[in-house]
C-alpha angles and dihedrals in degrees: 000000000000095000089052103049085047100062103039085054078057107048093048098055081048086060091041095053103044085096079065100048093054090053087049100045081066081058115097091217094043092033081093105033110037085059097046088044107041102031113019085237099167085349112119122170119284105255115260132262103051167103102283101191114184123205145175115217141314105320088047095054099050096051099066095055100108092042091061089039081074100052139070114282091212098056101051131104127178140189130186136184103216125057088238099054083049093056090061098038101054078053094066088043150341098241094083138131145183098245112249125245097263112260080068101060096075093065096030103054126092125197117279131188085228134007105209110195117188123217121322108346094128105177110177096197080041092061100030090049092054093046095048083058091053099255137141124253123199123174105210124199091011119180137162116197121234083232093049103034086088088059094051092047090059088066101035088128092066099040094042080059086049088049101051084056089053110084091194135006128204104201116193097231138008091256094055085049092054088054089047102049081051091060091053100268116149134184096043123172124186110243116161137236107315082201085068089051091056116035113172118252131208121278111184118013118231126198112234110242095185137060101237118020125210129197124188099201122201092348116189130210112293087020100082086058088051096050098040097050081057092045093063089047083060093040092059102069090015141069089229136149129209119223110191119195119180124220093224123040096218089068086065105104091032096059095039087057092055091040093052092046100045085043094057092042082059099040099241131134122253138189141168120239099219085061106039099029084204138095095223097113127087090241123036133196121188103198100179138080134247091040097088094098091042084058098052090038081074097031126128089178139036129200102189106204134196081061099070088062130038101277101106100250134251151271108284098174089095088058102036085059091074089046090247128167109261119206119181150154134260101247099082099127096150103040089054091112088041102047089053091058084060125070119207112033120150106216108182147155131291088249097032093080105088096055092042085056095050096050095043094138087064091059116098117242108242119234127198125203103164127141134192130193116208093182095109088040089056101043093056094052090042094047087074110031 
């Protein structure tokens, strides 16, 4: 009955929001996965036998980079929901999908030997669906926030109903596995952090043209004004430059026009990276993907976004490899297990930055020593290929 209920609620927000879809598809970051999503439009169903692995989006999918390296090539599969979670993923195989809206998923999924399902993409009809053709489900990497578990608890009747369709669960700390196990979750084991199994490495080596080096790191909208306005302070008394890297590719253009404007009214000098290739300008954007690492690789200084709005903040263990200084907000809320794995890490005020900047040798370097073994992990997904 569950099942049932479930799925008609669903059907009917799908006709209620096809208004919607219509507005997104005009929309460049939505023109390739509204229609795969909510139409099947070029979206066939993943073949059938094997290790089916789930993402969200970018981070996700990186990070799960070391765990598909052991396993056999032939036999993965792999969805995600965001454009840029499928650009990482097609380059692991071919046999990858945005994931469908999910009264599709009963018609659209194949057998597969495991269904591997990263963090917190908790899809009722994708669990079920797997369950109902005999296969195992594992969730990899799973967390609840402390700020997020009442919201989930809102909804318990409906996750307890997700969980009894997840044979084992790898939660990242002991803490994430005690929400879970709230929400009805069984079978947890403690992992670890698979961002901390796969840390990005340099990949081209730049030479620093600047004193001190600062790099803005998956910046979110309202957080580029806030760090700039910080940077001139700096600039004032230091031969610094400024790197700024957004957290979504579509906010390319829009930040470049504000960072070439604000550069000329200051008379600095400003570049993008996508055009130059080089670090040689005051102010830098990188506005492609795949250079954040090679940024932090030459920084002095890291801002950390996504942490100085309310967005949750992001992963710092890229930057914290190369001993960087780590500056970030307070809203960090799910990034908390990861930040104490991490020594170091300046977490400050809104308008406490540009003091923080201009006594950053004061600032202690981060440092990073984590390990995750993925054997367990491994075995259970190799038991039943």
């Amino acid at each position: 009955m569950f099942y049932y209920i479930y799925y008609i609620i669903l059907l009917i927000l799908y006709i209620l929001s096809l208004p919607l879809l219509a507005i997104m598809l005009l929309i460049q970051k939505y023109k390739e996965s509204v229609p795969a999503r909510f139409f099947l439009h070029n979206n066939p169903p993943l073949k059938e036998g094997g290790v089916h692995f789930h993402i969200c989006s970018y981070g996700e999918a990186r990070s799960i980079n070391s765990l598909v390296n052991k396993l056999d090539r032939d036999k993965l599969r792999f969805s995600a929901v965001t454009y840029t979670g499928f650009g990482v993923i097609k380059e692991y195989s071919k046999e990858s999908r945005y994931l469908p809206f999910e009264i599709f998923l009963p018609f659209w999924i194949k057998r597969q030997k495991v269904l591997v399902v990263v963090e917190a993409e908790l899809w009722y009809m994708l669990f079920m669906q797997y369950k109902k053709l005999n296969c195992k489900t594992i969730l990899v990497n799973a967390r609840v926030s402390e700020k997020s578990l009442p919201k989930y608890m809102r909804f318990k009747w409906v996750y307890k109903r997700i969980f009894e369709n997840i044979d084992s669960i790898y939660a990242q700390t002991y803490e994430d596995a005690r929400r879970i196990k709230l929400l009805g979750g069984n079978n947890i084991k403690i992992l670890g952090n698979l961002k901390f199994s796969n840390i990005a490495k340099v990949t081209k080596e730049f030479p620093k043209n600047y004193k001190v080096v600062v790099t803005a790191g998956s910046t979110h909208e309202g957080e580029e004004e806030l760090i700039f306005s910080a940077y001139k302070v700096l600039k004032d008394v230091e031969n610094a430059q400024l790197i700024v890297v957004p957290r979504h590719p579509h906010r390319f253009d829009k930040v470049a026009t504000y960072l070439e404007k604000e550069a000329l009214k200051s008379k600095l000098t400003f570049s993008r990276y996508s055009e130059s290739r080089e670090f040689n300008s005051d102010i830098v954007l990188i506005d492609v993907m795949g250079e954040l690492i090679n940024a932090y690789a030459m920084s002095d200084i890291v801002v950390l976004g996504g942490a100085f709005v309310d967005s949750g903040g992001h992963n710092a263990a890229e930057a914290a490899q190369f001993g960087c200084k780590i500056i970030t907000g307070l809203n960090y809320y799910n990034q908390v297990e990861l930040f104490k794995l991490i020594d170091g890490i300046s977490i400050i005020k809104n308008s406490e930055l540009d003091e923080k900047l201009l006594d950053y040798a004061a600032l202690p370097n981060t440092k990073v020593d984590v390990k995750v073994n993925l054997d367990e992990l491994l075995l259970e997904i190799e038991s039943v290929l």
